[in-house]
PAZAPA-4460 file (N, C-alpha, C; in steps of 0.05 Angstrom, whole numbers, plus 32768, in hexadecimal, padded with zeros to 4 digits):
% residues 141
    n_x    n_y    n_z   ca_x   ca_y   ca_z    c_x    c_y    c_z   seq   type   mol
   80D4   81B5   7EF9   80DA   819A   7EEF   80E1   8188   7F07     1      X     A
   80D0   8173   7F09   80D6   815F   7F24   80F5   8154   7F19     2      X     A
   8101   8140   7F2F   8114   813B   7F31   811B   811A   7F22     3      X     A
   80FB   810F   7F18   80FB   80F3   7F0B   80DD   80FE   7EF7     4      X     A
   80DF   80EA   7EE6   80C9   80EF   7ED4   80BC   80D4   7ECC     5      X     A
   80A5   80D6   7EC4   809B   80B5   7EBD   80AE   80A7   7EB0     6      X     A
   80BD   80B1   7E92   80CD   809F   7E92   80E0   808C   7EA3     7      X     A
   80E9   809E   7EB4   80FA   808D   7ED1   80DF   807A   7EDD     8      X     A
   80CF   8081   7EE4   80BD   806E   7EF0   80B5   8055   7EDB     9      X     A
   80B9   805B   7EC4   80AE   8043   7EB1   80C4   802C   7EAC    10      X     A
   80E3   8044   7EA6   80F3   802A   7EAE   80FB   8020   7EC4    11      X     A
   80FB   8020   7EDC   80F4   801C   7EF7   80E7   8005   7EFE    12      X     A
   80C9   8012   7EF7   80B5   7FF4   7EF2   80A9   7FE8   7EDF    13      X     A
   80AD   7FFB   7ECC   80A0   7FEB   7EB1   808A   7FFC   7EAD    14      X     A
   8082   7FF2   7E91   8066   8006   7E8E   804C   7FF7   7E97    15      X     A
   804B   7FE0   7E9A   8036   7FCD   7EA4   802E   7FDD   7EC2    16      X     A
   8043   7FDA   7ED1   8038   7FDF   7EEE   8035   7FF2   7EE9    17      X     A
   804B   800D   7EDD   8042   802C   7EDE   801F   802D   7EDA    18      X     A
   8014   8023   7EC5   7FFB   802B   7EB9   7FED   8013   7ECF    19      X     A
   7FF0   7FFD   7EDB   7FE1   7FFB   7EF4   7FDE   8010   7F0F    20      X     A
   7FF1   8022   7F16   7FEA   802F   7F2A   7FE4   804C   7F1F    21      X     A
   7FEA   804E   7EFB   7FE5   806D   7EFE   7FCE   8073   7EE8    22      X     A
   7FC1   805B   7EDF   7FAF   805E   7ECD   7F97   8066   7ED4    23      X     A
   7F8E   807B   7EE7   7F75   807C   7EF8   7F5B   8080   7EEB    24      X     A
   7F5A   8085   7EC8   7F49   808B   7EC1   7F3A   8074   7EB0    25      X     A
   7F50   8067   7EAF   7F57   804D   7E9B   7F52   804F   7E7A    26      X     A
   7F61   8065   7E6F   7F63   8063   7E54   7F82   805C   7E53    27      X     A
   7F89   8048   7E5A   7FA7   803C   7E4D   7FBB   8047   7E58    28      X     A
   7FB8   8063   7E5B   7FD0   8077   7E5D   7FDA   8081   7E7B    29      X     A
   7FF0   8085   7E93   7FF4   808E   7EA6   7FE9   80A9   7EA9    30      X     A
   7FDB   80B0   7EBA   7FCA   80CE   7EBE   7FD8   80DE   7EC5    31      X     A
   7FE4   80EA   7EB5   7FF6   8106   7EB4   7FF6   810F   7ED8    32      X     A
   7FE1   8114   7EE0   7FDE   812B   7EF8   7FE5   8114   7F14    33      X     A
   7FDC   80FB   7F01   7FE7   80E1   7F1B   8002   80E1   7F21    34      X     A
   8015   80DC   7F05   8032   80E6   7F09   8034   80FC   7F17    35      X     A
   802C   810D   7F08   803C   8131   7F16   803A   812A   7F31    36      X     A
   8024   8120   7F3F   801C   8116   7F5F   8038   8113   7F70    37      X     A
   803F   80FE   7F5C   8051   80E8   7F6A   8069   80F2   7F69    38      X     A
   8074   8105   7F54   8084   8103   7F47   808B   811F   7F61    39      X     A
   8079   8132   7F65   807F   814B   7F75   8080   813F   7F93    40      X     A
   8070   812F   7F9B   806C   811C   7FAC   808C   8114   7FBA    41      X     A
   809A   8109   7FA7   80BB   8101   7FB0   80CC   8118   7FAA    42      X     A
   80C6   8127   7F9B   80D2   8144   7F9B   80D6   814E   7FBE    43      X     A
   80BF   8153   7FBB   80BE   815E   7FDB   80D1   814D   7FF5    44      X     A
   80C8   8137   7FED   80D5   8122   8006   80F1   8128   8003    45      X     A
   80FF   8126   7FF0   8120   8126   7FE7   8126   8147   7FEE    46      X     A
   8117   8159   7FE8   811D   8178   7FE7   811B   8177   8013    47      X     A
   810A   8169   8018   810D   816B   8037   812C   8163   8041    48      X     A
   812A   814D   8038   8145   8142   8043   8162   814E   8041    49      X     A
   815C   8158   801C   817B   8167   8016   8186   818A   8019    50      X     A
   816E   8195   801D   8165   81AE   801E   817B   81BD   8029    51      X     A
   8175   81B0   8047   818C   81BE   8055   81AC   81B5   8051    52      X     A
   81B7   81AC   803F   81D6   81A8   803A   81D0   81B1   801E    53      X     A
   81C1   81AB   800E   81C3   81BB   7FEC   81AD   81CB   7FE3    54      X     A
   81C4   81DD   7FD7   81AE   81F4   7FC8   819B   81E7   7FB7    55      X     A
   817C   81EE   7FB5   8170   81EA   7FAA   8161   81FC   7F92    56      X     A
   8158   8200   7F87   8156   81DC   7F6D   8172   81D5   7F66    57      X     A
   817F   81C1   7F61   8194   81BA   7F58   8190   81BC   7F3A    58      X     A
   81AD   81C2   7F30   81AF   81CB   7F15   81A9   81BE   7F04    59      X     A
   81B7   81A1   7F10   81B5   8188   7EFC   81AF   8170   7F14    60      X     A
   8197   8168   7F0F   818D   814E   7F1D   81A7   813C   7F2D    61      X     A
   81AD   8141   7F3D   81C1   8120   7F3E   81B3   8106   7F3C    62      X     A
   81BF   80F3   7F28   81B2   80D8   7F26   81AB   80CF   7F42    63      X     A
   81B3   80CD   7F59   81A6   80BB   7F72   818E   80D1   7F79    64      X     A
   8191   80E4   7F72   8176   80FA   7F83   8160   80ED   7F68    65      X     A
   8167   80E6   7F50   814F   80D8   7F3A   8149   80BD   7F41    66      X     A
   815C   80AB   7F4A   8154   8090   7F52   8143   8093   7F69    67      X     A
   814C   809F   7F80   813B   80A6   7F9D   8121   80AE   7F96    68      X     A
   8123   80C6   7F80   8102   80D1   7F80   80ED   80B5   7F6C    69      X     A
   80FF   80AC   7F5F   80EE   8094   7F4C   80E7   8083   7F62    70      X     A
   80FC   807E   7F76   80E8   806C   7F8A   80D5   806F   7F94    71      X     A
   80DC   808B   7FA1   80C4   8096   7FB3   80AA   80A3   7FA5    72      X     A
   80AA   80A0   7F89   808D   80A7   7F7B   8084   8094   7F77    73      X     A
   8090   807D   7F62   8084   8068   7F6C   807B   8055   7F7F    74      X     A
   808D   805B   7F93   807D   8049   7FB0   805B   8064   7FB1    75      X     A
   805A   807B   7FAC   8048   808B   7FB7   802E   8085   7F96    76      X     A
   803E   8073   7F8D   8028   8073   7F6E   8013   805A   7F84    77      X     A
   801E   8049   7F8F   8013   802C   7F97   7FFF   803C   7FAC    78      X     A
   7FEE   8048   7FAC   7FDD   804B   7FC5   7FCC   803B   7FD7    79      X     A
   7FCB   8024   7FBF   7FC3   8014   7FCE   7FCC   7FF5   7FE3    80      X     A
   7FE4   8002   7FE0   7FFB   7FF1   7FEF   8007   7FE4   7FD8    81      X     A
   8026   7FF1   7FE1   803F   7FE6   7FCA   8047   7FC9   7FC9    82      X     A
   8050   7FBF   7FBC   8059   7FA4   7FBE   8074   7FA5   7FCB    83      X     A
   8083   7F8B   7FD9   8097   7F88   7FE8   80B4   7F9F   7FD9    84      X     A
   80B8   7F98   7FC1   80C7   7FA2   7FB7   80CB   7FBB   7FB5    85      X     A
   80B1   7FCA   7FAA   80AC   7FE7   7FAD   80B7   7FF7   7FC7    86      X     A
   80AD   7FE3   7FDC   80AF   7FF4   7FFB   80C2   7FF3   8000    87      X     A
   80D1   7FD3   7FFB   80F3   7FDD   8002   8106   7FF8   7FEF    88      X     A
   80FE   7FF8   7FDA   810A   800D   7FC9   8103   802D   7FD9    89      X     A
   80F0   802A   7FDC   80E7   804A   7FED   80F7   8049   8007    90      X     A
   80F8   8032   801A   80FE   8034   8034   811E   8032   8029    91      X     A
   8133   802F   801B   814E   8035   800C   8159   804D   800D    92      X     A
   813C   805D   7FF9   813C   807B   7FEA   813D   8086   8003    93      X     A
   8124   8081   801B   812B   8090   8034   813E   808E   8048    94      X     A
   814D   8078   8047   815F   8077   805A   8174   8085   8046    95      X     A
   8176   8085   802D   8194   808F   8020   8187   80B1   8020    96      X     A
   8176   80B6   8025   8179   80D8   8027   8176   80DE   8046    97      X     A
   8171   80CB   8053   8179   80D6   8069   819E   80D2   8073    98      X     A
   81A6   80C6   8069   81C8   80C1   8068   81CD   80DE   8059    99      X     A
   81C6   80E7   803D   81C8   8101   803A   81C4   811E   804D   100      X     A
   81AE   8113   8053   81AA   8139   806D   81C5   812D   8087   101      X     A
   81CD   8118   8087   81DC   810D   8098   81F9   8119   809C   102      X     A
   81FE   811A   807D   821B   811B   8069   8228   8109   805F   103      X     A
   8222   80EE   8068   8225   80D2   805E   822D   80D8   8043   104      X     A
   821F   80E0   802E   8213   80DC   8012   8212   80F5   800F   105      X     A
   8232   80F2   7FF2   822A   8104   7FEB   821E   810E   7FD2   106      X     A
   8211   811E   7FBE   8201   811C   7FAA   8214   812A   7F92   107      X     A
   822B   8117   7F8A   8238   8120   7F6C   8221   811E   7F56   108      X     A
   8227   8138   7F43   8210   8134   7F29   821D   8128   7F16   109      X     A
   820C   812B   7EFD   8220   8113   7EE8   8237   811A   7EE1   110      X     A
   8249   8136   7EE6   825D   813C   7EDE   826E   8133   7EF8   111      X     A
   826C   8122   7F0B   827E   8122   7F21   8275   8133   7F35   112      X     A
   8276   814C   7F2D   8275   8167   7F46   8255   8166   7F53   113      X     A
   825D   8165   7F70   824A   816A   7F87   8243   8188   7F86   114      X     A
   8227   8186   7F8C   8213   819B   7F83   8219   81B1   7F98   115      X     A
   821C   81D0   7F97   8222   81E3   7FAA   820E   81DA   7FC3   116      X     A
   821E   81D7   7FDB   8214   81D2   7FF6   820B   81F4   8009   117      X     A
   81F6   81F2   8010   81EB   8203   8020   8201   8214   8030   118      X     A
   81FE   822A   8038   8218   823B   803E   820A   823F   805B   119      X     A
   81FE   8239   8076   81EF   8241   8086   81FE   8245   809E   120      X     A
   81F9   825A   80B5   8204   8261   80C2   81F0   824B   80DE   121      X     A
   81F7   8242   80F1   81F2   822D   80FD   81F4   8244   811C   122      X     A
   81E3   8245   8122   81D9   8254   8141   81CD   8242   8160   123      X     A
   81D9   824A   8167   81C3   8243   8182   81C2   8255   8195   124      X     A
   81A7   8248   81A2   81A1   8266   81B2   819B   8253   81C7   125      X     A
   819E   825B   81E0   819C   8243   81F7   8191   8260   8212   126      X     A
   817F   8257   822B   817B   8269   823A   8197   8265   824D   127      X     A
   8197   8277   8261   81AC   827E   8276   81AB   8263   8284   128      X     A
   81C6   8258   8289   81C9   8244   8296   81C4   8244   82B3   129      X     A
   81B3   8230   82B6   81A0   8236   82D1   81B1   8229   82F7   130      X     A
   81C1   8212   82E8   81D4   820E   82F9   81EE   821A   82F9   131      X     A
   81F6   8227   8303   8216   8239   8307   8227   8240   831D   132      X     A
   8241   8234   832D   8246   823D   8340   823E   8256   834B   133      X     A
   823F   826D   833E   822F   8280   834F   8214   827D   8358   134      X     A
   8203   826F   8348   81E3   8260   834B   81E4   824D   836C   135      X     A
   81F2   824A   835F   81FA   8233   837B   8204   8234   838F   136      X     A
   820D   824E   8395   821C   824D   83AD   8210   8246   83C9   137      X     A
   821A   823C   83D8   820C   823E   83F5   8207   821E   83F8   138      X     A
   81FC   8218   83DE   81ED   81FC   83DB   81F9   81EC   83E9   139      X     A
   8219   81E4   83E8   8223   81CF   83E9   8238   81CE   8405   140      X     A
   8229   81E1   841B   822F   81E5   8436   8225   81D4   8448   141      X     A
***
């Protein structure tokens, strides 16, 4: 189950524009597989960003991870270039999930409680330090 559904996209923009960018066959109706597109489309983008601080799939959607992905499907419905409005809403969605991988932002679900955060052990591996008084000795005669 994506993280927004046409409904979110229709109240968002309405059903007029929805069925302008997703009607590709043009019987009236948004093309099922056009959504799923878009809809997995901002899935992915938000799952990049939050991945590494929250367990994924989340249990229960948090409402800003459904507003972010409604933007970012719909900016990806306009292929043929979004209108002003659209692009600022996406360029929003992406700067507020990048504040998330940040820690800025954090993602309470509708009960209040923030979604279990990734448990990861943080490593580095670095080669032998190549400058070192013993490296160096002599040098500075």
């Amino acid at each position: 189950m994506t993280y927004a559904a046409l409904e979110d996209l229709i109240e968002r923009a309405g059903e007029t524009e929805i069925l302008q960018v997703a009607d590709r066959d043009g019987n009236d109706a948004p093309d099922p597989d056009v959504i799923e597109a878009a809809l997995v489309h901002a899935d992915n983008i938000v799952n990049g960003y939050v991945a590494h601080r929250y367990g994924l799939p989340f249990v229960q959607t948090p409402d800003l991870v459904r507003t972010w992905a409604t933007s970012i499907a719909r900016y990806y419905l306009h292929r043929d270039g979004a209108p002003d409005q659209v692009k600022d809403d996406h360029k929003e969605a992406l700067a507020a999930l990048k504040d998330v991988a940040r820690g800025m932002i954090s993602l309470p679900d509708a009960a209040g409680q923030e979604p279990q955060q990734t448990q990861g052990v943080h490593m580095a591996i670095h080669p032998d330090e190549v400058f070192t008084r013993q490296k160096l000795a002599g040098y500075n005669d």
